[in-house]
C-alpha positions in Angstrom: 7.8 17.7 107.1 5.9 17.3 110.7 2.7 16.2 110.8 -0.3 16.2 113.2 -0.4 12.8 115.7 -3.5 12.1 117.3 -2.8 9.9 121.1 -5.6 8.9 123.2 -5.4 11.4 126.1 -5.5 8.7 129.1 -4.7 10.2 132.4 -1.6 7.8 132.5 2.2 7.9 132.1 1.8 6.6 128.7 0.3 9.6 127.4 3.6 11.7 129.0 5.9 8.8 126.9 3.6 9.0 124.0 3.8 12.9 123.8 7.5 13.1 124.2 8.1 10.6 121.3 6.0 13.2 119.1 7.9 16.0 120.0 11.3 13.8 119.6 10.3 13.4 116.0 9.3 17.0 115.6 5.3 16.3 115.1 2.7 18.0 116.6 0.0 16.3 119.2 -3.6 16.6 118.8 -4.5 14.8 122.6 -7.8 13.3 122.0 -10.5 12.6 124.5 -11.0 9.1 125.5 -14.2 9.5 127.3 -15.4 10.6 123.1 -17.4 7.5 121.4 -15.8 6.5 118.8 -17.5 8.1 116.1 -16.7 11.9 117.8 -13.1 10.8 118.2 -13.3 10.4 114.4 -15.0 13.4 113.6 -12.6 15.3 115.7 -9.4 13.8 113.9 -10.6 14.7 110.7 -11.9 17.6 111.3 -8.3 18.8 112.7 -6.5 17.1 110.0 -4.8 14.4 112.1 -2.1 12.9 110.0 -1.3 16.3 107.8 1.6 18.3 108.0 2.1 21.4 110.7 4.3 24.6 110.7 7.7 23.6 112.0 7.9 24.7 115.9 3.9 23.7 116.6 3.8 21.7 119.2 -0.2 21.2 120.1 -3.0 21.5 118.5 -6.3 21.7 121.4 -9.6 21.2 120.5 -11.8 23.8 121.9 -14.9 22.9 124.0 -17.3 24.3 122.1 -20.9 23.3 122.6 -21.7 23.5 119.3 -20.6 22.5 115.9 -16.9 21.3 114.8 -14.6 22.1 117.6 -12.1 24.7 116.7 -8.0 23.8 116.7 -5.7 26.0 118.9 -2.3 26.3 118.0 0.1 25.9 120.0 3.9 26.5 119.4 7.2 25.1 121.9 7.9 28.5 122.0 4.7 29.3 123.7 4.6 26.7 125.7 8.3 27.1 127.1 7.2 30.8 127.8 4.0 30.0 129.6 5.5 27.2 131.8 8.5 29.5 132.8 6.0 32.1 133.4 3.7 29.9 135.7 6.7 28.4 137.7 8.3 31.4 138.6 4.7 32.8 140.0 4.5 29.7 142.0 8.0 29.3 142.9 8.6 25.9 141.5 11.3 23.7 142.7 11.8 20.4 140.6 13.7 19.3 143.6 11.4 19.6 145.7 7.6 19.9 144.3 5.5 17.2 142.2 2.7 18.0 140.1 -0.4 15.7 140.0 -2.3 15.8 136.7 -6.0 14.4 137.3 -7.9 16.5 135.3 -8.9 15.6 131.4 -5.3 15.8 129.4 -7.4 16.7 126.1 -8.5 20.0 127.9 -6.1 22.8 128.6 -6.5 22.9 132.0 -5.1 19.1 132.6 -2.7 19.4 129.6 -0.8 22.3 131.0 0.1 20.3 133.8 1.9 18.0 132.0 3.6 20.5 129.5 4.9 22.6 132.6 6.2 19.2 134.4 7.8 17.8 131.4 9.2 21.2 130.0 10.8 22.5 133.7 12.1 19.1 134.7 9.8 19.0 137.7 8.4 15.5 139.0 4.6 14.6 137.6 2.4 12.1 138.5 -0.8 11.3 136.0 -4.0 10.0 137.3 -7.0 9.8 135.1 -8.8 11.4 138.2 -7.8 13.0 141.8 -6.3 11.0 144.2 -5.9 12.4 147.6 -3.1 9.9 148.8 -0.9 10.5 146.0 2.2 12.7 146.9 2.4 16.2 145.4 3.0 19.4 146.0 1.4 21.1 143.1 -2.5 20.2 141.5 -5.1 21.9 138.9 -8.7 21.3 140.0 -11.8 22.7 138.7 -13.9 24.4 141.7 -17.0 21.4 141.5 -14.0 19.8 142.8 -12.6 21.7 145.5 -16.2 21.7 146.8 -15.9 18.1 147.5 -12.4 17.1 148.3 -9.8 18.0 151.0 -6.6 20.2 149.2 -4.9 21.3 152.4 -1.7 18.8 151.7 -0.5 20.8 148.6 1.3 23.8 148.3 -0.7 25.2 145.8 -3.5 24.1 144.0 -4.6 25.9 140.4 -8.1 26.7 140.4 -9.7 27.3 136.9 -12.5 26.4 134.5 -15.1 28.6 135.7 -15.9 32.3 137.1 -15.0 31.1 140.2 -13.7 33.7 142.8 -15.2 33.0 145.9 -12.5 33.2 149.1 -11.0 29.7 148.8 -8.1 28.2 151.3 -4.6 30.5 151.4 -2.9 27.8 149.0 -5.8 27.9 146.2 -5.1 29.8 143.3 -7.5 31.6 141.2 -6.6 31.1 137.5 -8.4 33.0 134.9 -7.2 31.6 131.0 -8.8 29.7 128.2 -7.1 27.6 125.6 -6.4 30.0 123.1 -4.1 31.6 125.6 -2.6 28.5 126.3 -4.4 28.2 130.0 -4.7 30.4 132.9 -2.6 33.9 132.3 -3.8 35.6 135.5 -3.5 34.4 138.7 -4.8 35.4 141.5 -6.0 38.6 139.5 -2.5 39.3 138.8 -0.9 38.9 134.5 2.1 36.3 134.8 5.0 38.2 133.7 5.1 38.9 130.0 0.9 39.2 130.1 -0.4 42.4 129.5 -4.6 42.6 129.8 -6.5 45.6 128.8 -10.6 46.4 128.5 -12.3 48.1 125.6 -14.3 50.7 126.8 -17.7 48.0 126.6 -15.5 46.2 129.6 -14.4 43.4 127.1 -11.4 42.1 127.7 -8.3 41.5 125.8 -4.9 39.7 126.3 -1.5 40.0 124.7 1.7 37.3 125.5 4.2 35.0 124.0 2.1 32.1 125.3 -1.0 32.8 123.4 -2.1 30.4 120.4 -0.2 31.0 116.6 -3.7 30.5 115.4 -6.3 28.3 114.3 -6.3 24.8 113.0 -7.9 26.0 109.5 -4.9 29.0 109.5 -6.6 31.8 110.7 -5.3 34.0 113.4 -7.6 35.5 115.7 -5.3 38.0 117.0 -4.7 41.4 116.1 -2.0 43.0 114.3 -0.4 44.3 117.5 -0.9 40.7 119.0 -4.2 41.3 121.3 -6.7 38.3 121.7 -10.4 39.4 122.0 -11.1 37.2 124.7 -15.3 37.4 124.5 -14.9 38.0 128.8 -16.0 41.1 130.0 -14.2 42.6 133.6 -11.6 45.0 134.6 -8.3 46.5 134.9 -7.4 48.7 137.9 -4.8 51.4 137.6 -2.0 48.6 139.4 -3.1 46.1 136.5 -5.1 43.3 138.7 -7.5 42.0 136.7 -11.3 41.3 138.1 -13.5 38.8 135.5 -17.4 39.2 135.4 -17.7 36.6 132.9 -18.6 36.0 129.1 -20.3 38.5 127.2 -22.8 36.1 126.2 -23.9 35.5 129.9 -24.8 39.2 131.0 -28.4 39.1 131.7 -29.9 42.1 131.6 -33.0 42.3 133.4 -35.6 45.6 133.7 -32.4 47.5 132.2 -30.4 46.1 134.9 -27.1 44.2 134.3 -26.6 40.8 136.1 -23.4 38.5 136.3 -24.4 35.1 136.8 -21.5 34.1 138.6 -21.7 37.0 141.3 -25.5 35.4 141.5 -24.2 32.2 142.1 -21.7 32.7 144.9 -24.5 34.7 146.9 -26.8 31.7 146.2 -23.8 28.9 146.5 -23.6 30.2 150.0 -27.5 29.1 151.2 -27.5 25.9 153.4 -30.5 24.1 151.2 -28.6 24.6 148.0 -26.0 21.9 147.2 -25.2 23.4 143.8 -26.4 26.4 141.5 -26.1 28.1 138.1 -27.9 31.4 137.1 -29.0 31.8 133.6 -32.0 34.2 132.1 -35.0 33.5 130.4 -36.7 36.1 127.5 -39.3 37.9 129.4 -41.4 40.5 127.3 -42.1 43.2 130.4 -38.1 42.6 131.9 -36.2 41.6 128.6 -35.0 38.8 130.5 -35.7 37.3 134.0 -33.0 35.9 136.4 -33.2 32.1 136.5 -31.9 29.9 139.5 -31.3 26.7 138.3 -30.3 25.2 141.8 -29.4 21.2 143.3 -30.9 21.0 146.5 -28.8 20.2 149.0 -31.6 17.6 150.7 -34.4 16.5 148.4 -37.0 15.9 150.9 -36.6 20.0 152.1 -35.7 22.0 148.8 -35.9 25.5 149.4 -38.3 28.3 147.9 -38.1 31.2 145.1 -39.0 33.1 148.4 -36.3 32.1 150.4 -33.7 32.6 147.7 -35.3 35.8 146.8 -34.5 37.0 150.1 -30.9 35.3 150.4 -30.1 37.2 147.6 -31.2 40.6 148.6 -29.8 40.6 151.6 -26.3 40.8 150.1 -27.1 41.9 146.5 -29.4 44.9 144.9 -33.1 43.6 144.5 -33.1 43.0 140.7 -30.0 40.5 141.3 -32.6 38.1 142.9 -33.9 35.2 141.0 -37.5 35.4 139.8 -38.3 31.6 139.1 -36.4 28.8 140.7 -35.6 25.5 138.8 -35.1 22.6 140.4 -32.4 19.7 139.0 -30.7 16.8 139.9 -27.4 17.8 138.5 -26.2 21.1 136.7 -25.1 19.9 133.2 -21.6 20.3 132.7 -18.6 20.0 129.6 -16.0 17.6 129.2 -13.9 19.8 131.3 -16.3 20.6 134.5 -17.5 24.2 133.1 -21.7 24.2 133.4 -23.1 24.0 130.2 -25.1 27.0 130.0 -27.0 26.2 127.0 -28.4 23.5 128.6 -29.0 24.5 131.7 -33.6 24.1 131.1 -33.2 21.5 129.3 -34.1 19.1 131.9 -36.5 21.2 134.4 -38.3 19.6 137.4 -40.1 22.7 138.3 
């Protein structure tokens, strides 16, 4: 009978060996987060039933990177897996002959653990790193966009862009990826399904996904699919009449403000874009008279001259309707982020300066 294995999720080789061993044996890996104190790391391998048995053919089981409560087990099968790294190497052309992947980003998280499945699973050449390296030869990287802010991609081929909204016009050989784990990672790229994705909207905007890469289903057995295989992803955006996919961002997010709706992330890009601000995020706060009012929680780009609500204000009016504009600014050191560089919304006024 296979069973669950929990490995340390190192950004090293070992964790490559150490995975293929499992899957030798016919066990499932649950890749567990080094940077987790020890008593989280516990809580997570019991809570996902380390060391018990698995369906035959399950391959992973991911923990989600939920901000609250037990993290959530994704299951993932080989078949799945085979399907999605096919899928993602014929988009990008992948030639194990020729092309290397560098994995740098956290191997417990989806968007670092893909890299190695697809390497390991098409043949193709991988280097791990437990963080980017810029002198390291490769053709093929995933980066989160905090990332491509700061660091110079121009030497790869292509680099996978994920783990946020993020769709502001990046270099030609940036990728926009749009996926979570329970699809197994990024399923459309460059607003385009891989082949075998289908992606529809209910008529709210919500948007679903159907493929052979997406989870089996829970850690505690249940199945959030439907029965004609759609996930309810919890994103809202849409699907043109040629099928290219545009994502506002999580239901949760909208803010809506004086009756108005606003995407944080279309905020953020228009704000991103101001010299004085190094870093933002865009949240709302209950308001009584507005229902909710449009937060800029920003990291000034020079501490000694931060800018004003007023300036932003106007930033943002320039290029967006008038109720997009922020109506209180918040100033912070640093945005507050997950495990896997998403901004932790929730926590976003936690830690206000102003």
């Amino acid at each position: 009978m296979p069973s669950l294995v929990a490995i340390e999720a190192e950004g090293s080789e070992r964790f490559v060996s150490e995975l293929q061993r499992a899957w030798d044996r016919g066990d499932a890996v649950l890749p567990i987060d080094p940077r987790l104190p020890a008593p989280a790391r516990a809580a997570v391998i019991e809570a996902l039933g380390a060391g018990l048995a698995v369906e035959e053919g399950d391959a992973l089981v991911v923990a989600t990177s939920g901000s609250t409560g037990t993290p959530k087990g994704v299951v993932l099968t080989h078949d799945a897996l085979a399907a999605a790294a096919a899928a993602v190497s014929t988009r990008l052309r992948v030639d194990p002959g020729t092309d290397r992947w560098l994995a740098c980003l956290p191997l417990s998280h989806v968007g670092g653990l893909g890299v190695v499945v697809r390497a390991v699973l098409t043949g193709t050449p991988l280097t791990v790193l437990p963080s980017f390296d810029s002198s390291v030869a490769a053709t093929l990287v995933a980066l989160v966009p905090t990332l491509l802010d700061r660091v110079d991609t121009s030497a790869y081929r292509a680099v996978l862009a994920g783990g946020s909204a993020d769709w502001r016009i990046r270099e030609a050989n940036v990728v926009h990826t749009y996926g979570m784990t329970e699809t197994g990672g990024g399923v459309v790229y460059d607003g385009v399904p891989l082949d075998g994705v289908d992606v529809r909207t209910e008529d709210d905007g919500r948007l679903l996904v159907r493929g052979p890469g997406l989870l089996r289903c829970y850690r505690d057995g249940t199945d959030p699919k439907d029965a004609e295989g759609w996930l309810a992803t919890g994103d809202v955006g849409t699907v043109a009449d040629d099928g290219r996919v545009v994502v506002r961002g999580r239901q949760g997010d909208l803010i809506v403000s004086g009756g108005e709706n606003v995407w944080p992330a279309d905020v953020e890009d228009v704000l991103r874009s101001h010299p004085a601000v190094a870093d933002v995020a865009v949240t709302g706060r209950a308001d009584p008279e507005w229902g909710a009012l449009v937060v800029a929680v920003v990291v000034p780009a020079d501490p000694a001259a931060v800018p004003t609500l007023d300036a932003l204000r106007a930033w943002v009016k320039e290029r967006r309707p008038a109720f997009a504009a922020p109506r209180e600014l918040v100033l912070v050191d640093a945005l507050p982020r997950a495990p896997g560089g998403k901004v932790a919304r929730a926590r976003l006024l936690e830690n206000e300066r102003l």
